[in-house]
N, C-alpha and C positions, 0 to 999 in steps of 0.2 A: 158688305160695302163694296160699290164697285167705282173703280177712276178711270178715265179716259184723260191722254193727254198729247196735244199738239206741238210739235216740233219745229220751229221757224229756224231759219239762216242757214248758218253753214255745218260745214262735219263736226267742227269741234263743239258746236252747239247741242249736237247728238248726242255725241258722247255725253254729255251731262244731264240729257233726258235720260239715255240708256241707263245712268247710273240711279237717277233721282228714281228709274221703275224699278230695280235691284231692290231700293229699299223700301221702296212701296209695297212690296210683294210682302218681302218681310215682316211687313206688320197683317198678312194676311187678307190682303185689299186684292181684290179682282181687277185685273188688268181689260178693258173692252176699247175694241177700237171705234163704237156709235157712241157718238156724243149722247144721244138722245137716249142712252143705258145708264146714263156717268152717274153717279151721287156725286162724283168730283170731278172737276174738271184743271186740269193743269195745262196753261200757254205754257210754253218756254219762248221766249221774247228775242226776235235783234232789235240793236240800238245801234248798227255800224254807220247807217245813211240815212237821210229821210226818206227814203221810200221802203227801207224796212219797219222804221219804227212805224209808217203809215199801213202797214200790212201786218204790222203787231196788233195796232188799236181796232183793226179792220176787225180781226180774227178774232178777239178778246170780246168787241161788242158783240159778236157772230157766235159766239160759244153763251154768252150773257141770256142769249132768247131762250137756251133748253132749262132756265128759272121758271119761265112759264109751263104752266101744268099744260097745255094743249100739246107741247113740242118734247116737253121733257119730267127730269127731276132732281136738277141739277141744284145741290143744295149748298156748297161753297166752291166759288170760281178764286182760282190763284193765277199770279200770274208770276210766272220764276222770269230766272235770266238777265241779258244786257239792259234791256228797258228796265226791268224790278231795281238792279242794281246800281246804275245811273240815276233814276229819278223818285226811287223810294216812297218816303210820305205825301211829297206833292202828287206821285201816279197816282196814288191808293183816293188823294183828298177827289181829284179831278176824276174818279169814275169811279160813282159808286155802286156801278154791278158787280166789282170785283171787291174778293173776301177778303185778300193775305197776298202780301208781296213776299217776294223770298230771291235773294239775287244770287249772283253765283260765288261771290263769299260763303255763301252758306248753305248749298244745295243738301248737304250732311243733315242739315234740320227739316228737312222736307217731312217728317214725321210729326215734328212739335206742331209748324204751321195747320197740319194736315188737322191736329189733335184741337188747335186753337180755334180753326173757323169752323169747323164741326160744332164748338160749343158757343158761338155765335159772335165769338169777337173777331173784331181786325185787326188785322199785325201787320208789320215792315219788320223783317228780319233779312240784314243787309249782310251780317258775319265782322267780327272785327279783325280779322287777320287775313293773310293771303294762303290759301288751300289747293290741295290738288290731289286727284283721287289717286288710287294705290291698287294694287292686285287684288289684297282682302276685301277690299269693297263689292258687295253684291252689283251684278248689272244685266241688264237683260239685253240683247242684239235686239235693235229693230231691224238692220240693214238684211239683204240675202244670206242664205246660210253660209255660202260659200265666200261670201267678203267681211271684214268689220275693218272698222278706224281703231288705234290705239293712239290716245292724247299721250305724247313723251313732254310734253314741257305746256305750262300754263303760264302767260302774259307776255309784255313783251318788256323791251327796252331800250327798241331804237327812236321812239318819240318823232316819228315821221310829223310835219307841220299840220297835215291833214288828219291826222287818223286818230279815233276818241280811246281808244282799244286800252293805253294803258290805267285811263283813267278808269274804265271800268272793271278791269279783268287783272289790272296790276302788276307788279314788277314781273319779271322772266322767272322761271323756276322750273328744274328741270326733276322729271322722276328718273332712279337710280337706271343703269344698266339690269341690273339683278331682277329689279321689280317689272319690267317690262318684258323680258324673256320669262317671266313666273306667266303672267297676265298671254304673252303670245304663244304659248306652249298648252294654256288651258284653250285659249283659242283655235289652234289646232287640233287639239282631241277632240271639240266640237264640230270639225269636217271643215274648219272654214280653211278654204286654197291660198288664199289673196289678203294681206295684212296691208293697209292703208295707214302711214305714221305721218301725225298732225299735230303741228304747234302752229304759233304765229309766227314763228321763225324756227324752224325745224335745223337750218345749218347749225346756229348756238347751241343746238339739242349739246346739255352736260358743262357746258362752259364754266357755270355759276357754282358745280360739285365738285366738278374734278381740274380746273386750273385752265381747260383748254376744251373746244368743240368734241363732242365723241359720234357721232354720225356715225362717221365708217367705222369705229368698233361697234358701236351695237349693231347696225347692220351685217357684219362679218358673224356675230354674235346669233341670230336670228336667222340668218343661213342655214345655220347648223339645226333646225327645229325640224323633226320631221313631220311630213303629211303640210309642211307653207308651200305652194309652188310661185307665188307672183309677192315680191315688196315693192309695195310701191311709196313713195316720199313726196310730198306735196310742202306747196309754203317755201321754197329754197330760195332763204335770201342770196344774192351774190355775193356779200361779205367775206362770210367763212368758207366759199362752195374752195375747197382749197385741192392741193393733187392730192392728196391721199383720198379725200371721199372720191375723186373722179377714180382714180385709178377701181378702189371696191365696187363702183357701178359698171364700170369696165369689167371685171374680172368674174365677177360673182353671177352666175345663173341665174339664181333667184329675184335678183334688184333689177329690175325690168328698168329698160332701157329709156324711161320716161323724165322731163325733168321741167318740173314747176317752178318758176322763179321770177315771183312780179318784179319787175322793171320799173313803173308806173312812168317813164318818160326818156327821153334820149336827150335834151337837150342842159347842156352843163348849167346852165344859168336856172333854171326849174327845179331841175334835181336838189341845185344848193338850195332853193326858195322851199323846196318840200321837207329838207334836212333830211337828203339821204344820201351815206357817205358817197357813193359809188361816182364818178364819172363814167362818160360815155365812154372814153377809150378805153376802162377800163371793161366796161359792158361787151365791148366789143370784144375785146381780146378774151374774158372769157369762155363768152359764145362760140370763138371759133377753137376753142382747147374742148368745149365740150363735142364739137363735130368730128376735132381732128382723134380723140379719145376712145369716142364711145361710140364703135362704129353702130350707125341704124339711129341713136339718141334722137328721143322723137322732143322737141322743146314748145312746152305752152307758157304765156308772160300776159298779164294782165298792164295795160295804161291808162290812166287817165287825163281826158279831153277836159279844160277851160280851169285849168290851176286858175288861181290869182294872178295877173299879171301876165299870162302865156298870151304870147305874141303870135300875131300871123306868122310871122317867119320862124317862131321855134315850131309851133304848128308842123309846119311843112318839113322842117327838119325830123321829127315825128313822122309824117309822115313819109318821107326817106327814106327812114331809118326800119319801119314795119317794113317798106316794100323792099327792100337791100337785105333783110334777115330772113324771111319768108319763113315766120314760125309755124308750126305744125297746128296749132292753136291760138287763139287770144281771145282773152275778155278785155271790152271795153267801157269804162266806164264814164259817166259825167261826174264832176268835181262838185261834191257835197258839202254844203258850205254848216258846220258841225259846229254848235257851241263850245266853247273854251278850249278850241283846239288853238293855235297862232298862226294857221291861215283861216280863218274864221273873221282876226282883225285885220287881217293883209289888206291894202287899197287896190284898186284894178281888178275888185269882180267879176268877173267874164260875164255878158249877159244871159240869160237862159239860151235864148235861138241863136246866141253864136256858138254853143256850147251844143246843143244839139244838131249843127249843120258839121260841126266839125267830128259828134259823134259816127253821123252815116256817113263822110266821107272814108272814115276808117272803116267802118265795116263793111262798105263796098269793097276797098283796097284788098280786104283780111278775105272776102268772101270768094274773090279771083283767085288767090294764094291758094287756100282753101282747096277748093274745087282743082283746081291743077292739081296739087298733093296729092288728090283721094282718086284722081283721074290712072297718076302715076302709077299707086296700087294695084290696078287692073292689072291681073293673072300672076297675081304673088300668091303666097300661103301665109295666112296669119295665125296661130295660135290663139283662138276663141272662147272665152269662158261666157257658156250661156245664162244671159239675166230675165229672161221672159218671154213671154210669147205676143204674138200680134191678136187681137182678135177674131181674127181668119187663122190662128193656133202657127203663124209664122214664127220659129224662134229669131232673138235676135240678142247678141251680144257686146262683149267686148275685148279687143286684144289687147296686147301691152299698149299698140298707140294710144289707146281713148281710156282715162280716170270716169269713173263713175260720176253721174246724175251732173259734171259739167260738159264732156267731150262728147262726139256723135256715135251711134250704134252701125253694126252691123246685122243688116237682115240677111238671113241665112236660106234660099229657096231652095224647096223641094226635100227639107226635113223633118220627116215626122216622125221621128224618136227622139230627138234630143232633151232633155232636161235642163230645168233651173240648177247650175252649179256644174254642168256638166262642161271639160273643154275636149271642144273641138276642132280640128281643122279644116279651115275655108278659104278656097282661094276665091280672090275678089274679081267679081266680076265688072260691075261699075262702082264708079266714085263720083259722087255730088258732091255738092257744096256743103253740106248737113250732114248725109250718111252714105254707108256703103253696102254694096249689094254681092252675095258671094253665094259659092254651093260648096258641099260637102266635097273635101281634098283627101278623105281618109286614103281610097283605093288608092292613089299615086306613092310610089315608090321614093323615099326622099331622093335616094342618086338622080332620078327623073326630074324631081323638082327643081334639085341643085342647077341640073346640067338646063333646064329651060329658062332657069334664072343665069346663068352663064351667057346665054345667046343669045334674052333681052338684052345682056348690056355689054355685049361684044367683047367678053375678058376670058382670058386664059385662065388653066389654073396648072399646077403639078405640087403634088406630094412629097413629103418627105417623112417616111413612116421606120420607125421602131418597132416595138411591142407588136404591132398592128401586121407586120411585115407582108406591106401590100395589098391587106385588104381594101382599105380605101377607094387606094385607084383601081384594083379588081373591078370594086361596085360602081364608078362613075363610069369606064369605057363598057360596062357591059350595057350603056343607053345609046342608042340608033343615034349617029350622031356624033357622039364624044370625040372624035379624030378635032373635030372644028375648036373644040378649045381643050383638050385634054392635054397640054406641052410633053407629061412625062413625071416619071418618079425617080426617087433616092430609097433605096433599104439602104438605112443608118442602123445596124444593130450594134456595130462597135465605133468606139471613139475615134479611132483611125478615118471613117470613113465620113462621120460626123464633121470632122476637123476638115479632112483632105476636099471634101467634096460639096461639103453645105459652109463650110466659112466656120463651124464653133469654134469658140475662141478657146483656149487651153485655159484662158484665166480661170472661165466661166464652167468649165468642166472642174477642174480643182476645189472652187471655191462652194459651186450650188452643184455639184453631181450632173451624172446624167439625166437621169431623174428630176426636172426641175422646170418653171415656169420660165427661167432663163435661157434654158437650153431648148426649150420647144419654140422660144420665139427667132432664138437665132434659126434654129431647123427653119422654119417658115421665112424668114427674110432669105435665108441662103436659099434656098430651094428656089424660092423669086429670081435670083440673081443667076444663080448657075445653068435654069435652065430656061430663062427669059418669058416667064411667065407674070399675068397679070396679079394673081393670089395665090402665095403658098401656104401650105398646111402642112404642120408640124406634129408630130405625135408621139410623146417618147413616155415611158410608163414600163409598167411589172408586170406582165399579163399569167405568173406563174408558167405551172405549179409551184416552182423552188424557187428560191429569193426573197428578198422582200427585208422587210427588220418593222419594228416598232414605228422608226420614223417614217420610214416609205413602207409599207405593205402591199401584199399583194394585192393588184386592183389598182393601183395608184397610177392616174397616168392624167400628163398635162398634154393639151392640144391647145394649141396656137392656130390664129389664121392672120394674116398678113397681108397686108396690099395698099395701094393707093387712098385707101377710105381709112388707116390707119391697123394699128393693132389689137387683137382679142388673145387674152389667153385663159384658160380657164383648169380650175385644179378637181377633177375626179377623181371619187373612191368608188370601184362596182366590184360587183359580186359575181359569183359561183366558177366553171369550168374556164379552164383557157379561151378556147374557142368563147364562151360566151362574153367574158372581158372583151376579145376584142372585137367581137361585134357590136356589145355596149357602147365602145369606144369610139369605132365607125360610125354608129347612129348618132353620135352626141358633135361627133363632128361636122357630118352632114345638117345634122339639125342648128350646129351654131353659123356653116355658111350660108344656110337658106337666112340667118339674121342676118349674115353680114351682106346680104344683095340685096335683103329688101332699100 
């Protein structure tokens, strides 16, 4: 017996194909990706817009022809998902090419259904409870080896005016800490780099378990996995986006400096009409804690154009308010007018063609934004994880800037070794409107990089090194050039010199050691300040051989970088000889100011 099965809407919708083939497999059912092989065929459905559900019924009638003996042998068509589980027995009465409904209450039965239309009946199996899959549960990746999505929480329960979501997928309910670090750790022993974590509101992720939001503990939590290099978080309502998650995106390596968080409008009077708590000024004041925070924090926010009742002038405010934030990304949508939502009954329909005149005027606006951004890029170095190649065997990727299958690619010229899953480094040579165009950066020296990215943007830097004692700035003045922004260093080995000369505060020594996230960011501001530079770097740690304890061991060492774009500091454990700690140390420094200039 073999099933083939198609995947509609979004990541979170994946994930519950991925699962529903976990358990397919288990009953010893061949997985084939030609319709025209399938004994079974499985849609998995949206139901978010009408033009998904229109691209459900499309694809479902379209899978319906491999019944015909010329095309196929296609012997029970299902259809799972948001559509199966919003409209149940009336889908199933209104098309009868399809065998068995099966919604996302119940994806767990995808066997029974499977067992049921095989022996010629039709079923609606909707689930009567609210579910959500777990570690133990079989699943198979469709995404790249190197990426997968992990669902942390299923439903929602902000009840936005517009949106059918909790009617279909139901209340919020989050999976444990415990269980998601089980599920991310077997994920990483399958070679995957890059962990993508999705709900429909992913800030709540925990709230419903544990009394309060847990984002930044799991994420701290996930850090700690080895063989993850990229977390990425998509779905971030403003709500909970609180300083402790900012601070763990700030801090932590891993949590790539990306931050998804639809908006769907700017104007106070809409927002209250969509029911969403946020005002504008709060939106504002976020957005600029997330710039002033997270130096580099690239921000994408989806809106939508012809609410009920949106005015010319809120319009406009909108549109403002896109061209005054100049996001790194945006989706825009037109306003879907969704049964038994309560703007559905709202009065002041917006007409279609005002609603689509007001769509291209945005994404003219976003498309000039756009395009200046990716223009900017030109002769940075990105960190590139490769997802494919071009026809003509062109690889092309992704960096932290761009989430999969919604943000733009990087084509990579003049490489012909690179692999799917492989990262690489590219510096960007042009940037469009769409995509960007770059060549392999391996050969460049990072101090080289560093100091080129110094004299695009006119800034100083000097050192204030520990552990390190001077390698840093050793490596930056040894580049043709470095006189023009290299101000000068501090060897801080002892407190005295730390206190006297970089500004630590005694508190701060007493209270966090030398040894400390604290003491590396004062190094880094002092070092600004003492020797009138535009960026300081702080670097204080254990580089052995002797020293060390249980709580700080050897290897342990925080670097800070500091300046006008805000603060970084970041907490290292490396391994083997002295000398090689602080060369670790150096590299990871350098590598966090080529992020802190892009």
């Amino acid at each position: 017996m073999k099933a083939g099965f198609i995947s509609l809407g979004c990541s979170k919708n994946l994930v519950d194909t991925e699962v529903m083939l976990g358990l397919i497999k288990e009953k010893n059912i061949e997985i084939v990706n030609e319709p025209s092989e399938a004994d079974i065929l499985i849609v998995n459905t949206c139901a978010f817009i009408q033009s998904a559900k229109e691209e459900s019924i499309n694809t479902i009638l379209r899978m319906a022809e491999y019944k015909q003996q010329d095309k196929g042998h296609c012997k029970a068509l299902i259809i799972a998902g948001c559509l199966g589980q919003r409209y149940g027995q009336e889908l199933l009465d209104e098309l009868p090419e399809a065998d068995g409904i099966i919604g996302t209450e119940a994806w767990n039965r995808i066997g029974e259904v499977l067992d049921e239309t095989l022996q010629g009946n039709r079923v609606v199996v909707r689930g009567e409870g609210e579910i959500i899959y777990d570690a133990s549960v079989p699943r198979i990746p469709t995404t790249p080896k190197h990426t997968a999505y992990i669902k942390i929480a299923e439903g929602c329960n902000n009840r936005c005016a517009f949106c059918a979501i909790p009617l279909i997928r139901g209340s919020y309910r989050s999976r444990t800490v415990e269980d998601i670090l089980q599920e991310a750790g077997r994920l990483a022993d399958q070679g995957v780099k890059e962990i993508v974590l999705i709900a429909q509101d992913t800030t709540n992720y925990g709230h419903d378990i544990y009394g309060k939001p847990q984002l930044a503990r799991l994420l701290r939590e996930l850090c700690r996995i080895d063989g993850i290099k990229w977390i990425r978080t998509l779905y971030c309502y403003p709500r909970f986006f609180n300083d402790e998650l900012i601070d763990v995106m700030a801090a932590e390596e891993k949590v790539v400096k990306y931050v998804d968080i639809p908006l769907q409008h700017a104007n106070n009077q809409v927002l209250r009409n969509m029911r969403r708590p946020d005002t504008k000024e709060q939106i504002v004041e976020l957005l600029q804690k997330l710039r002033d925070r997270i130096p580099g924090v690239v921000i994408r926010s989806t809106f939508i154009v012809g609410f009920p009742g949106e005015t010319d002038e809120q319009f406009e405010e909108l549109k403002e308010f896109i061209t005054a934030q100049r996001f790194d990304h945006v989706g825009i949508f037109t306003y879907s007018q969704e049964e038994d939502t309560p703007a559905a009954l709202m009065d002041n329909q917006v007409p279609e063609d005002v609603m689509q005149d007001r769509y291209h005027s945005l994404k003219a606006i976003q498309s000039l934004i756009s395009q200046e951004i990716n223009e900017s890029l030109e002769g940075k170095v990105l960190d590139v994880i490769v997802e494919g190649h071009t026809d003509e065997g062109m690889p092309f990727g992704r960096s932290y800037r761009q989430a999969d299958d919604v943000d733009d690619q990087i084509y990579i010229e003049g490489d012909l070794h690179s692999q799917v899953g492989d990262m690489v480094k590219v510096r960007i040579l042009q940037g469009f409107t769409e995509d960007l165009v770059g060549e392999l950066a391996e050969d460049i020296p990072l101090e080289e990089l560093v100091g080129r990215g110094l004299m695009d943007a006119s800034l100083t830097i000097a050192c204030a090194e520990s552990c390190t004692g001077g390698l840093l700035t050793s490596r930056l003045t040894d580049v043709s050039g470095s006189s023009d922004y290299v101000v000068g260093s501090v060897i801080a080995y002892s407190n005295k010199v730390k206190k006297a000369q970089l500004g630590v505060q005694e508190a701060t020594l007493q209270r966090d050691g030398a040894v400390s996230s604290e003491t590396a960011l004062e190094m880094a501001g002092g070092v600004c300040t003492h020797l009138g530079a535009d960026i300081g770097v702080g670097i204080t740690g254990i580089a052995g051989p002797g020293g060390g304890s249980v709580e700080k061991p050897v290897g342990l060492v925080y670097i800070s970088v500091a300046g006008s774009k805000g603060n970084q500091v970041t907490k290292n454990v490396f391994s083997g000889s002295r000398q090689e700690i602080k060369k670790q140390a150096v590299d990871k420094a350098l590598t966090m100011l080529l992020d802190y200039l892009k």
